[in-house]
Chimera marker file (.cmm) of the C-alpha trace (Angstrom):
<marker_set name="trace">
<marker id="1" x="0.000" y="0.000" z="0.000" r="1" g="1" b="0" radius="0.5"/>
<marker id="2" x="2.682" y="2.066" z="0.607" r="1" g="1" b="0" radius="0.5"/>
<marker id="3" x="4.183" y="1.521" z="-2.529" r="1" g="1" b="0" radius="0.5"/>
<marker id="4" x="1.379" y="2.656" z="-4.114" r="1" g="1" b="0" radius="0.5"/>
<marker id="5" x="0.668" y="5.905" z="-2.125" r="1" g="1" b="0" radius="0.5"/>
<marker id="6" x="4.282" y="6.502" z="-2.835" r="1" g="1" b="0" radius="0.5"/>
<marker id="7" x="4.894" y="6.018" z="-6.377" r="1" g="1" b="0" radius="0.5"/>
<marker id="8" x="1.706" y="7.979" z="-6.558" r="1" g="1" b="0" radius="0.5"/>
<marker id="9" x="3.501" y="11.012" z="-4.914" r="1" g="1" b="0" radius="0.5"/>
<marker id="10" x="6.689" y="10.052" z="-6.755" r="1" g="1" b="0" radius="0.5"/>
<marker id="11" x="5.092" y="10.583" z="-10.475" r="1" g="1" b="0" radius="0.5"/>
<marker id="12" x="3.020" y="13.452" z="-9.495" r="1" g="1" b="0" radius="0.5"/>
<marker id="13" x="6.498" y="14.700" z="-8.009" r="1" g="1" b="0" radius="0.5"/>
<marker id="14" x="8.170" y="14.070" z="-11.428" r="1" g="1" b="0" radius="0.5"/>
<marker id="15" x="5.078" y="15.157" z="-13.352" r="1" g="1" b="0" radius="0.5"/>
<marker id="16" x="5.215" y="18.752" z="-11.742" r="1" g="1" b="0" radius="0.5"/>
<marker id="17" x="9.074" y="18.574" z="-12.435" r="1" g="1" b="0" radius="0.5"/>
<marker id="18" x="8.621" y="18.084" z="-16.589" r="1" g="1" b="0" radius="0.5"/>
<marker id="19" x="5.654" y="20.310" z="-16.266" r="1" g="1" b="0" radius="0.5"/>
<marker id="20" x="7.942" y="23.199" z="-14.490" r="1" g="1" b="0" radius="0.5"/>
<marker id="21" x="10.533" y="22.068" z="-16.991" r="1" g="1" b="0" radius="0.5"/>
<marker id="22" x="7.874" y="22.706" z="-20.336" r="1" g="1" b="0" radius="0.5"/>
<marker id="23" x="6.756" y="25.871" z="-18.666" r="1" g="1" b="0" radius="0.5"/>
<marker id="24" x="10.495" y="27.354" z="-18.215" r="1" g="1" b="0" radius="0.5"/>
<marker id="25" x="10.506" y="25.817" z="-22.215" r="1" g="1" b="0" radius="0.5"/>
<marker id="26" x="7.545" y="28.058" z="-23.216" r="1" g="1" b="0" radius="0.5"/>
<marker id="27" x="9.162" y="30.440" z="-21.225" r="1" g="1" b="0" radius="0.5"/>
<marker id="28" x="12.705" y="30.949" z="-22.526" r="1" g="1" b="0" radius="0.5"/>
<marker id="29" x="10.887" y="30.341" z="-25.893" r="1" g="1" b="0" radius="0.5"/>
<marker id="30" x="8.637" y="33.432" z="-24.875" r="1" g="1" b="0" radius="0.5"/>
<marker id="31" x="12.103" y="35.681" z="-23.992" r="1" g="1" b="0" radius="0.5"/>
<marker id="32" x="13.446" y="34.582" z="-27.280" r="1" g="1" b="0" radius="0.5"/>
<marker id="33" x="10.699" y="36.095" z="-29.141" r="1" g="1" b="0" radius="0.5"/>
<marker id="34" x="10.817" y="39.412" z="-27.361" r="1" g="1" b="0" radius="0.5"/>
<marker id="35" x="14.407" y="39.786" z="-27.286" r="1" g="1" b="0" radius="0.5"/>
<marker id="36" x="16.598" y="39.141" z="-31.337" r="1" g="1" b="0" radius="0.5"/>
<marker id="37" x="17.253" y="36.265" z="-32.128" r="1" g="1" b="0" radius="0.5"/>
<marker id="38" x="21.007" y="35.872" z="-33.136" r="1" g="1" b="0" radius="0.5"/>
<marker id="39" x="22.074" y="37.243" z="-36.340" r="1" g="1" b="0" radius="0.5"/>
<marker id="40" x="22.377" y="35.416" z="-39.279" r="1" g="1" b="0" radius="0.5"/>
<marker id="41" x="23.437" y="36.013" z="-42.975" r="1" g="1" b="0" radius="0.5"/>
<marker id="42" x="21.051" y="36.640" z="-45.213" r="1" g="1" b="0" radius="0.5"/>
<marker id="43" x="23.066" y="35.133" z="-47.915" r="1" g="1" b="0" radius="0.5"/>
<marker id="44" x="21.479" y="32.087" z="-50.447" r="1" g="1" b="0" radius="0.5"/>
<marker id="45" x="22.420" y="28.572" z="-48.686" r="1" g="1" b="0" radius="0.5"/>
<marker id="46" x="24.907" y="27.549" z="-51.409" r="1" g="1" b="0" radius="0.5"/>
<marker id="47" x="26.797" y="30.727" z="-50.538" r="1" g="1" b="0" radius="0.5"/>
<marker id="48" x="26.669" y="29.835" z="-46.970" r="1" g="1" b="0" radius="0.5"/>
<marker id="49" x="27.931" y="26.423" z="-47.624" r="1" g="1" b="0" radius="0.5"/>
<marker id="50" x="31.526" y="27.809" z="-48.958" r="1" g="1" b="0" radius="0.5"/>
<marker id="51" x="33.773" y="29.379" z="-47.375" r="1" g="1" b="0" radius="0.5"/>
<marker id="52" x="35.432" y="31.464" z="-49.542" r="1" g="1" b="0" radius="0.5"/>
<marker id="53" x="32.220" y="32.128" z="-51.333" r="1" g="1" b="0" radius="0.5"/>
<marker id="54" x="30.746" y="33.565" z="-48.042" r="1" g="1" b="0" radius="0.5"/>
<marker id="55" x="33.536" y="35.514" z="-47.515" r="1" g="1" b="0" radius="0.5"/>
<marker id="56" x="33.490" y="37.182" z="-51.082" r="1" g="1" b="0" radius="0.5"/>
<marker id="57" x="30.132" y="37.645" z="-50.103" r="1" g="1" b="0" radius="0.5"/>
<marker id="58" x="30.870" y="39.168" z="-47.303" r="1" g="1" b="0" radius="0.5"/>
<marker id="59" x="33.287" y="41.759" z="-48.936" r="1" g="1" b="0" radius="0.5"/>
<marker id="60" x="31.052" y="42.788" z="-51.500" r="1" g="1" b="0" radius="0.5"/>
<marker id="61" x="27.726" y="43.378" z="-49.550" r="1" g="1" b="0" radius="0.5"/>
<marker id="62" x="30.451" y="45.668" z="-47.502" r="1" g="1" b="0" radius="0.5"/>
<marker id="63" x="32.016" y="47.594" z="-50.950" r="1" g="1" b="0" radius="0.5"/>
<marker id="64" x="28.018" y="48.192" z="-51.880" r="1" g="1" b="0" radius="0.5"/>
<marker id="65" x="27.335" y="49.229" z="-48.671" r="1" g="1" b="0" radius="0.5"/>
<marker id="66" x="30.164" y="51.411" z="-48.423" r="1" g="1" b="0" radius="0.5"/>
<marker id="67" x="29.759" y="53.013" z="-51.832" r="1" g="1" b="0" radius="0.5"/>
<marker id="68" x="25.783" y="53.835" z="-50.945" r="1" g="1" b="0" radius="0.5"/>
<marker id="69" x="27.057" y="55.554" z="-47.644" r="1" g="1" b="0" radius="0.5"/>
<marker id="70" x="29.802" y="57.637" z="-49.201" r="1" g="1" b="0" radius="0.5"/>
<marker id="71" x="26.949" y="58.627" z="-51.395" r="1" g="1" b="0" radius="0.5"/>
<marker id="72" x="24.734" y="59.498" z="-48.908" r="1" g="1" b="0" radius="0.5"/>
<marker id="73" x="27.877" y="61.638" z="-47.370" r="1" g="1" b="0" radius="0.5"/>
<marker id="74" x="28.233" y="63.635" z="-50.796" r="1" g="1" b="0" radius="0.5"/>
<marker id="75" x="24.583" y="63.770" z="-50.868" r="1" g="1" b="0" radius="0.5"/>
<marker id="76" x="24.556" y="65.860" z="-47.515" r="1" g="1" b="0" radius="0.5"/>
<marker id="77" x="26.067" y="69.109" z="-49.179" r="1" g="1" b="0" radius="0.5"/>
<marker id="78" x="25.049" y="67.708" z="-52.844" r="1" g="1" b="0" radius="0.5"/>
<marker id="79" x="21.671" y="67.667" z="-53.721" r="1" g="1" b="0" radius="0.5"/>
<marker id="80" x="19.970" y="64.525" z="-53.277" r="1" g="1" b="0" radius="0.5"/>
<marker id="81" x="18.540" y="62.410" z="-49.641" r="1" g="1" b="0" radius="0.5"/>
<marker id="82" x="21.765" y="62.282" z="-48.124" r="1" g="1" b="0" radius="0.5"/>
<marker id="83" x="20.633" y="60.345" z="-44.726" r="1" g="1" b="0" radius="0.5"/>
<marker id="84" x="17.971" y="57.790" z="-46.819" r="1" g="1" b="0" radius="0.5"/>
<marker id="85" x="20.883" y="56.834" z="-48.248" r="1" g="1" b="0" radius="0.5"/>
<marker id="86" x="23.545" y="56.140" z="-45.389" r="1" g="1" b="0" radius="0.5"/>
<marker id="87" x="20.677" y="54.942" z="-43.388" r="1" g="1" b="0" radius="0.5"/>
<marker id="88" x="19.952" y="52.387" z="-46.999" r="1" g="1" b="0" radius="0.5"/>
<marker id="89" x="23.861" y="51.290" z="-46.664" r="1" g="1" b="0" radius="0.5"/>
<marker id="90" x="23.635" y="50.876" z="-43.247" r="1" g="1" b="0" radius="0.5"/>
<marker id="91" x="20.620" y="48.375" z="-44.071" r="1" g="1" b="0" radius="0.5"/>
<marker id="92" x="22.543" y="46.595" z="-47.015" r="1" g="1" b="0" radius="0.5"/>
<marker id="93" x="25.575" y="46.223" z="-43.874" r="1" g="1" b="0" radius="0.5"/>
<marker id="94" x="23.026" y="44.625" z="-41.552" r="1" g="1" b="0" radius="0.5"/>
<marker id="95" x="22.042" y="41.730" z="-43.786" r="1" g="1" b="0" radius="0.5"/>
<marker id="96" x="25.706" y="40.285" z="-43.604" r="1" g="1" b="0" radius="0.5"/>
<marker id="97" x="27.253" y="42.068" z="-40.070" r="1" g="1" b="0" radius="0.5"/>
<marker id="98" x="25.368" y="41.970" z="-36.736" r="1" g="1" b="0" radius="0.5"/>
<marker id="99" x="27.188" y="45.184" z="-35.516" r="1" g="1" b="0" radius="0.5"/>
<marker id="100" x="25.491" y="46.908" z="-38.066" r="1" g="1" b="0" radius="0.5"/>
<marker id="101" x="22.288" y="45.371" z="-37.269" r="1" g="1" b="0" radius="0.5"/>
<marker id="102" x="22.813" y="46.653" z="-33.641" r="1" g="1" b="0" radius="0.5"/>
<marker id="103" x="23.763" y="50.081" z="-35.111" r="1" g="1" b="0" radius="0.5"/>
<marker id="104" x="20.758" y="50.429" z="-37.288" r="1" g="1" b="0" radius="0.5"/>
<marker id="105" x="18.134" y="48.835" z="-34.942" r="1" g="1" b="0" radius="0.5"/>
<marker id="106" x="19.849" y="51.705" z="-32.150" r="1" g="1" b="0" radius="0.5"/>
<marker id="107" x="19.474" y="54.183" z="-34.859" r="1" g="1" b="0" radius="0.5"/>
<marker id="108" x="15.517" y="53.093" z="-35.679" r="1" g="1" b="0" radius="0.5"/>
<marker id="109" x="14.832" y="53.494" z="-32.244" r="1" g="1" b="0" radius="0.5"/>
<marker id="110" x="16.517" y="56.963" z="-31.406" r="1" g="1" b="0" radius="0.5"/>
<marker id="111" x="14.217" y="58.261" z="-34.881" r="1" g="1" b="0" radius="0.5"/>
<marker id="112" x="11.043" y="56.889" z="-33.542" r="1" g="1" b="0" radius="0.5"/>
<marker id="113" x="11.497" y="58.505" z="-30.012" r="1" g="1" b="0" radius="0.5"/>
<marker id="114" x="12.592" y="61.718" z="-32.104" r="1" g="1" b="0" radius="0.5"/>
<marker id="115" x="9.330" y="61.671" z="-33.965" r="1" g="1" b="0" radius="0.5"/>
<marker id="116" x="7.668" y="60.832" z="-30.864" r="1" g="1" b="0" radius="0.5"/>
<marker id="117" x="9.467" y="63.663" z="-28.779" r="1" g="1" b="0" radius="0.5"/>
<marker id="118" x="8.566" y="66.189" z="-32.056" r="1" g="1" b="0" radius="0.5"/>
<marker id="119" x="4.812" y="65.577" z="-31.642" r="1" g="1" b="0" radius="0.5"/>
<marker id="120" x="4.767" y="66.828" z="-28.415" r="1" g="1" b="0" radius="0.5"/>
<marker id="121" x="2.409" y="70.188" z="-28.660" r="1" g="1" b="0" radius="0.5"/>
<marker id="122" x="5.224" y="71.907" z="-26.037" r="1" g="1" b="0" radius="0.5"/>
<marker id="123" x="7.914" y="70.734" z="-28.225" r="1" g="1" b="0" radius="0.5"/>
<marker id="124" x="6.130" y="71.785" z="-31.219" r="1" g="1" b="0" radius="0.5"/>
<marker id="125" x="5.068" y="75.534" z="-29.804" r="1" g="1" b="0" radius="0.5"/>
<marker id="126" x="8.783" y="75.477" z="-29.000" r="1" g="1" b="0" radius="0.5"/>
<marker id="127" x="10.222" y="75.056" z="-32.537" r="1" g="1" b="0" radius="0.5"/>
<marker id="128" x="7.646" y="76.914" z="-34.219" r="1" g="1" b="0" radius="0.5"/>
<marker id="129" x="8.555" y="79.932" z="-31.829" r="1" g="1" b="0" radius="0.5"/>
<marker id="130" x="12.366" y="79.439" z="-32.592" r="1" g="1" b="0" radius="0.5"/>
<marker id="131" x="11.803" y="79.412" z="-36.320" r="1" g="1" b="0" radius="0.5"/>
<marker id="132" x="9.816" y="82.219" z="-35.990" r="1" g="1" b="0" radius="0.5"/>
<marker id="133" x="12.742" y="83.912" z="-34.052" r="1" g="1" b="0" radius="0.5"/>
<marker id="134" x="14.978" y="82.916" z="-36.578" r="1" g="1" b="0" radius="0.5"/>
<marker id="135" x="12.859" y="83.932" z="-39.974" r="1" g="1" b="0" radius="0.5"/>
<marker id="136" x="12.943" y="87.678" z="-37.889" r="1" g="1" b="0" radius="0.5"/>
<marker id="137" x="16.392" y="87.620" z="-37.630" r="1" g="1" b="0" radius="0.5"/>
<marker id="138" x="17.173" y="86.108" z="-41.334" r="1" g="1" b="0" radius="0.5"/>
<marker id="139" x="14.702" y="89.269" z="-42.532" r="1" g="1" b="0" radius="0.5"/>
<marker id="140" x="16.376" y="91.371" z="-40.986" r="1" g="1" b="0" radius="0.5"/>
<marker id="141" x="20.071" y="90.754" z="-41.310" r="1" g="1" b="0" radius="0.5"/>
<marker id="142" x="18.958" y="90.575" z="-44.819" r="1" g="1" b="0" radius="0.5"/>
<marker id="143" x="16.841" y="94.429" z="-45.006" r="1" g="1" b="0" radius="0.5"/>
<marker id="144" x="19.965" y="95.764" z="-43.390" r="1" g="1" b="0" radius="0.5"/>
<marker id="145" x="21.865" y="94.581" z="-46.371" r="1" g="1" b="0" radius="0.5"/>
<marker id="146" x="20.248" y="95.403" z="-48.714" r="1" g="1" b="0" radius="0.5"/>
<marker id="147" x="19.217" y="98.814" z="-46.866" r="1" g="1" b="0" radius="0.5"/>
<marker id="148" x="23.404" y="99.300" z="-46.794" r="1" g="1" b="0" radius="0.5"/>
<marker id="149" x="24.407" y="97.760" z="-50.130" r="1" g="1" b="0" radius="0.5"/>
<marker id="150" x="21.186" y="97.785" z="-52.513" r="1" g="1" b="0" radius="0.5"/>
<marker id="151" x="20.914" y="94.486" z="-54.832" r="1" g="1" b="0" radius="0.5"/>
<marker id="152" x="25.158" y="94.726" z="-55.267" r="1" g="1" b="0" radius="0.5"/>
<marker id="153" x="25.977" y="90.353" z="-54.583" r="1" g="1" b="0" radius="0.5"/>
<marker id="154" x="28.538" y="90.253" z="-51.782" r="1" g="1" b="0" radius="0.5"/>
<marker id="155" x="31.610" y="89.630" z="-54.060" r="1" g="1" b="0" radius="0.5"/>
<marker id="156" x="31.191" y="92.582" z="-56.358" r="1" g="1" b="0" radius="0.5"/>
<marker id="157" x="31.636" y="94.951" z="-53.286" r="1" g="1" b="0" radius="0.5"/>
<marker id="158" x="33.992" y="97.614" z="-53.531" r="1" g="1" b="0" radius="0.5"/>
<marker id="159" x="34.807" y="99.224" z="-50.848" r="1" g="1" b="0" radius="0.5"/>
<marker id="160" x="31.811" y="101.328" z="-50.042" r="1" g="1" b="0" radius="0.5"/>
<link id1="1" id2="2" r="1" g="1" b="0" radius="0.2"/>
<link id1="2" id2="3" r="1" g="1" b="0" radius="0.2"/>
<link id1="3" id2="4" r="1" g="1" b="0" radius="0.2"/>
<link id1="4" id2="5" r="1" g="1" b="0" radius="0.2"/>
<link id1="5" id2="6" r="1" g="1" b="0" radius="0.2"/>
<link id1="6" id2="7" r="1" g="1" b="0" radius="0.2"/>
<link id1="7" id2="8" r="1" g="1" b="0" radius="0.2"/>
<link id1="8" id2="9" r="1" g="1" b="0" radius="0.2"/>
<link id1="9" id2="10" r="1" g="1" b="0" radius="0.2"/>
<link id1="10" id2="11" r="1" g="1" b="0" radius="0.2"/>
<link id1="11" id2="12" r="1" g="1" b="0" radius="0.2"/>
<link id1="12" id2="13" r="1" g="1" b="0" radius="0.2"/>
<link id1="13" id2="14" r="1" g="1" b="0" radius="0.2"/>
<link id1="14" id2="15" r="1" g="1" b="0" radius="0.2"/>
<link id1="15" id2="16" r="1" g="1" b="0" radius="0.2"/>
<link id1="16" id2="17" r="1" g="1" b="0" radius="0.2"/>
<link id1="17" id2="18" r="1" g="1" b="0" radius="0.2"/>
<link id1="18" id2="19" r="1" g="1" b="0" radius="0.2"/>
<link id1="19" id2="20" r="1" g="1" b="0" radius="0.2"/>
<link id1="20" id2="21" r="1" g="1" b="0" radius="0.2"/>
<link id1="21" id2="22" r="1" g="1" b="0" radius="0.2"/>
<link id1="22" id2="23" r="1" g="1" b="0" radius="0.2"/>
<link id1="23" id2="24" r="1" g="1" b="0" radius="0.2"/>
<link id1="24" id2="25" r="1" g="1" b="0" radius="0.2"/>
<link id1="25" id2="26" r="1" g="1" b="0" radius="0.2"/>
<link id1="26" id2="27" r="1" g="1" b="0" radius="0.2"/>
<link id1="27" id2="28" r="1" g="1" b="0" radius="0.2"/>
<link id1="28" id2="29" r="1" g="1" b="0" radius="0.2"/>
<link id1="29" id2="30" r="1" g="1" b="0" radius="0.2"/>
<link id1="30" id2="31" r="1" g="1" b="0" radius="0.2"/>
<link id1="31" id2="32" r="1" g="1" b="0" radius="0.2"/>
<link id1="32" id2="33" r="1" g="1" b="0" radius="0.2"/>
<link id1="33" id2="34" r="1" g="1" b="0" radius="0.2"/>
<link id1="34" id2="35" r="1" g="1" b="0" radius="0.2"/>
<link id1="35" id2="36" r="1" g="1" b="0" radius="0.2"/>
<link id1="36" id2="37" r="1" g="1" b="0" radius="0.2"/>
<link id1="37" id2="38" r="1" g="1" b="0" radius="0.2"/>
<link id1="38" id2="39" r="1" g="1" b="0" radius="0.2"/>
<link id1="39" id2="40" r="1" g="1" b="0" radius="0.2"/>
<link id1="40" id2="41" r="1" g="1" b="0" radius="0.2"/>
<link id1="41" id2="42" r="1" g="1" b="0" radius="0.2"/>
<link id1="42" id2="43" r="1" g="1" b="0" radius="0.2"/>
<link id1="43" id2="44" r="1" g="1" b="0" radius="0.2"/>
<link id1="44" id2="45" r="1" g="1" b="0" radius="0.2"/>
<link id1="45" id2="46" r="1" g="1" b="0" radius="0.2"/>
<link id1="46" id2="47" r="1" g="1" b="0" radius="0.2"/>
<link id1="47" id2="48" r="1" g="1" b="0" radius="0.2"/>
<link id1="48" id2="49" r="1" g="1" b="0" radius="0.2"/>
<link id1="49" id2="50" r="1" g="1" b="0" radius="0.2"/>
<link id1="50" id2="51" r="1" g="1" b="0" radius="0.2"/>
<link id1="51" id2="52" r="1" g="1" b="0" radius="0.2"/>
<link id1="52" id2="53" r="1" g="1" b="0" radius="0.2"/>
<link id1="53" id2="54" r="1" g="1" b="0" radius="0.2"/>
<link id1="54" id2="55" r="1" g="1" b="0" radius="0.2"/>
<link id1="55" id2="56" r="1" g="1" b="0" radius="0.2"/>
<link id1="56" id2="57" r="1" g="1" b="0" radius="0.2"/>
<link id1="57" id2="58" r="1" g="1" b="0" radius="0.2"/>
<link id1="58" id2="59" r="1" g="1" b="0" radius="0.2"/>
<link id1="59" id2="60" r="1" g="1" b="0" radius="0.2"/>
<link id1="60" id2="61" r="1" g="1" b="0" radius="0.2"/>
<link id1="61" id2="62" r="1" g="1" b="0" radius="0.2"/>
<link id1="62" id2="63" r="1" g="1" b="0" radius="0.2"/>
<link id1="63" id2="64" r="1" g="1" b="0" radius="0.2"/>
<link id1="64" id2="65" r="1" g="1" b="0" radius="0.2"/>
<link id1="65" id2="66" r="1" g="1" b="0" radius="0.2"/>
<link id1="66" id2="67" r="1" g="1" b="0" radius="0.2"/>
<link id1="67" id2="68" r="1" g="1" b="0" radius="0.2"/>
<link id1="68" id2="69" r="1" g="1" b="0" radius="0.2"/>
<link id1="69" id2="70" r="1" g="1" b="0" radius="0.2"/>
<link id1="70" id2="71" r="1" g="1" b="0" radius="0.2"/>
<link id1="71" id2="72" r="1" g="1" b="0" radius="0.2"/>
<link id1="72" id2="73" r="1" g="1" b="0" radius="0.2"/>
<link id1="73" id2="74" r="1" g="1" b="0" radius="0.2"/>
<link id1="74" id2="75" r="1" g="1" b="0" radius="0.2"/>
<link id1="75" id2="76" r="1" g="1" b="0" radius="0.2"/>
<link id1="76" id2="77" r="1" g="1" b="0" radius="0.2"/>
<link id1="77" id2="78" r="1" g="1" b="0" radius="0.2"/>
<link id1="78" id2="79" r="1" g="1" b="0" radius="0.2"/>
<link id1="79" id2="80" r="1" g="1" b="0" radius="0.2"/>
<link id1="80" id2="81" r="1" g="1" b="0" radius="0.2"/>
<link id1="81" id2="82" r="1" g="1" b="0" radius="0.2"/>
<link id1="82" id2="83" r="1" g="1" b="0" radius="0.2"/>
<link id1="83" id2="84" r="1" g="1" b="0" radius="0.2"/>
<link id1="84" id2="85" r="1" g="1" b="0" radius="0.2"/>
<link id1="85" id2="86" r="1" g="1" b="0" radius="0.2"/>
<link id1="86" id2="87" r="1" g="1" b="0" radius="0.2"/>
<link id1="87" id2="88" r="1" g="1" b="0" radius="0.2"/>
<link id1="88" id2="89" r="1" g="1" b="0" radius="0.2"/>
<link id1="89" id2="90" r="1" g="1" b="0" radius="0.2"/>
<link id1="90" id2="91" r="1" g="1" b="0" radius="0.2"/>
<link id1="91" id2="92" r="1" g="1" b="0" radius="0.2"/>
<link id1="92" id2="93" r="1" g="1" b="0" radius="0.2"/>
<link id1="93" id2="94" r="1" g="1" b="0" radius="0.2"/>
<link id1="94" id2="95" r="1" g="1" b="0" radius="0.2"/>
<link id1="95" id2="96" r="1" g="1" b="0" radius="0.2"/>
<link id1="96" id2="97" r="1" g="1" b="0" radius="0.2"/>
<link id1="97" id2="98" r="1" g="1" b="0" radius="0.2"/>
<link id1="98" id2="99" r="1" g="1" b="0" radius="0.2"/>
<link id1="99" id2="100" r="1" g="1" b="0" radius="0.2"/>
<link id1="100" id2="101" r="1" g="1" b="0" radius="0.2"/>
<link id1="101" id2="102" r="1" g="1" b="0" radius="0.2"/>
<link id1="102" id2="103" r="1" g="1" b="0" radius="0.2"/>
<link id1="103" id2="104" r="1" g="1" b="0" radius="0.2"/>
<link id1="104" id2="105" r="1" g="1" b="0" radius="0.2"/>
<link id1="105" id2="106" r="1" g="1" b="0" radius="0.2"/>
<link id1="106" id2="107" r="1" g="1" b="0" radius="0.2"/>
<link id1="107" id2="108" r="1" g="1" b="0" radius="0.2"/>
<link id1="108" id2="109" r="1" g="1" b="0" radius="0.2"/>
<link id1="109" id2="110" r="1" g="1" b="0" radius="0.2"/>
<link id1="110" id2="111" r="1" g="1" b="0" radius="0.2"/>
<link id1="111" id2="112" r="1" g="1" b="0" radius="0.2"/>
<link id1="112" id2="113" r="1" g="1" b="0" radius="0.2"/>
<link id1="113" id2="114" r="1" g="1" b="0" radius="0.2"/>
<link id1="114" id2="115" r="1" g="1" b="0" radius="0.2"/>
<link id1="115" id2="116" r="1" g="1" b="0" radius="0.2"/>
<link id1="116" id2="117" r="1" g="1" b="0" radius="0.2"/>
<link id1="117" id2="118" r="1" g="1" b="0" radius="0.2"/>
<link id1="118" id2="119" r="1" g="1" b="0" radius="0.2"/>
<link id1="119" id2="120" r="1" g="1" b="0" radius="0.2"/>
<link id1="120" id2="121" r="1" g="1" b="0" radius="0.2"/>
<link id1="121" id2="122" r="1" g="1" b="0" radius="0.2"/>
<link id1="122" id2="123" r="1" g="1" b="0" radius="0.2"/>
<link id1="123" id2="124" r="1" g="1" b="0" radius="0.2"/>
<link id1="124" id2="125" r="1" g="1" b="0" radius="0.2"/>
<link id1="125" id2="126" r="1" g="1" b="0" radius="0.2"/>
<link id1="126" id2="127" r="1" g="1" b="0" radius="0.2"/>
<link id1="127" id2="128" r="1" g="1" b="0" radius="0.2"/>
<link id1="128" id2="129" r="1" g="1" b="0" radius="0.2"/>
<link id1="129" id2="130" r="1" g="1" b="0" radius="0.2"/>
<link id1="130" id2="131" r="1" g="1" b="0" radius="0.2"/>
<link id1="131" id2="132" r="1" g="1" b="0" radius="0.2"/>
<link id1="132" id2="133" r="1" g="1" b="0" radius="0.2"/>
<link id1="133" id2="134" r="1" g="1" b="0" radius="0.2"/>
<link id1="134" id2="135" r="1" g="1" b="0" radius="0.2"/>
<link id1="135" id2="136" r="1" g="1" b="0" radius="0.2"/>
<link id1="136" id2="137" r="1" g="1" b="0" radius="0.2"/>
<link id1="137" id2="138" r="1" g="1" b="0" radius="0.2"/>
<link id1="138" id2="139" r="1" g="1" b="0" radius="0.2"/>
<link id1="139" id2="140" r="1" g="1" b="0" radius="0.2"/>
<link id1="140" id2="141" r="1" g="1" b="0" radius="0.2"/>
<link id1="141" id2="142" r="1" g="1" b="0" radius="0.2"/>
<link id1="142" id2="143" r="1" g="1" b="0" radius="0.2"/>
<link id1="143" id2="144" r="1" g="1" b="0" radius="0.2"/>
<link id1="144" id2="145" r="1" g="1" b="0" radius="0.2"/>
<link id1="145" id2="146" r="1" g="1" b="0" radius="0.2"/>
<link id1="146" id2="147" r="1" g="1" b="0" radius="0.2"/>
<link id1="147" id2="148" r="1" g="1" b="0" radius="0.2"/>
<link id1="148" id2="149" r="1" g="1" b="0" radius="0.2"/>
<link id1="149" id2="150" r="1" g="1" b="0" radius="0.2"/>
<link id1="150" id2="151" r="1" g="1" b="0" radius="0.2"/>
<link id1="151" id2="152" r="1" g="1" b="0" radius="0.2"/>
<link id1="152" id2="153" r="1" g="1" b="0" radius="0.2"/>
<link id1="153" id2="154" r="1" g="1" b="0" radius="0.2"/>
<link id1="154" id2="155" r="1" g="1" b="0" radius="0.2"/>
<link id1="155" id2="156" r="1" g="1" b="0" radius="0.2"/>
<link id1="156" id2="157" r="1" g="1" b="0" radius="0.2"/>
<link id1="157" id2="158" r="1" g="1" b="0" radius="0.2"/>
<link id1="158" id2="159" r="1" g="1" b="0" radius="0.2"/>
<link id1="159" id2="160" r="1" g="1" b="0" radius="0.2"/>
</marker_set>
């Protein structure tokens, strides 16, 4: 009788144990799916499969990426959308190299609490008033000059 009564309490003993053991499963699954999972390349399989060919890989998603970005930095005092494209080589980094994957899901965050921050009516009554401020200023720097010098560009001055 014993026996029984105790290898009852013994399998509901090491039921509880696998069913604490599934739970902590679901559970790390759950964390998992909130946090990243690891990086990986976003390269074909067969490209994976090679080393050398990975590699190669490797080097040419960064010479693509690399050329976009130093676009995007001659695009800043060019005309053109300088930061859509170093933010678009930062993306074509972060399919091969988890650093830029860090960088870039850092950088989507800081722009989304930016936006946020911006829609703030305080922030908003804040910049309009400074842009105001500033459009009063720009006027009027640019009344005195032409008050002083007429329509006369800056580098045909003479000494007047």
């Amino acid at each position: 009788m014993n026996t029984g009564s105790d290898r009852g309490t013994q399998g509901s003993a090491a039921e509880s144990e696998v069913g604490s053991e599934v739970e902590s499963a679901a559970g790390d699954a759950t964390q998992q799916t909130t946090e990243e999972a690891p990086h990986v390349s976003k390269a074909p399989a067969f490209i994976k499969s090679r080393r050398t060919l990975h590699l190669s890989w490797q080097v040419g998603v960064f010479v693509v990426g690399l050329a976009v970005i130093g676009a995007g930095i001659a695009m800043l005092v060019l005309p053109g959308p300088g930061w859509v494209a170093i933010f678009a080589g930062l993306a074509i980094w972060a399919t091969e190299f988890a650093w830029a994957h860090l960088v870039l899901r850092w950088t989507k965050r800081k722009v989304t609490e930016a936006a946020q921050k911006a829609l703030d009516p305080k922030v908003r009554r804040r910049n309009i008033i400074l842009t105001g401020v500033g459009l009063v200023i720009a006027g009027a720097l640019v009344g005195f000059y032409l008050w002083k010098y007429g329509l006369t560009l800056p580098w045909h001055l003479k000494d007047q």
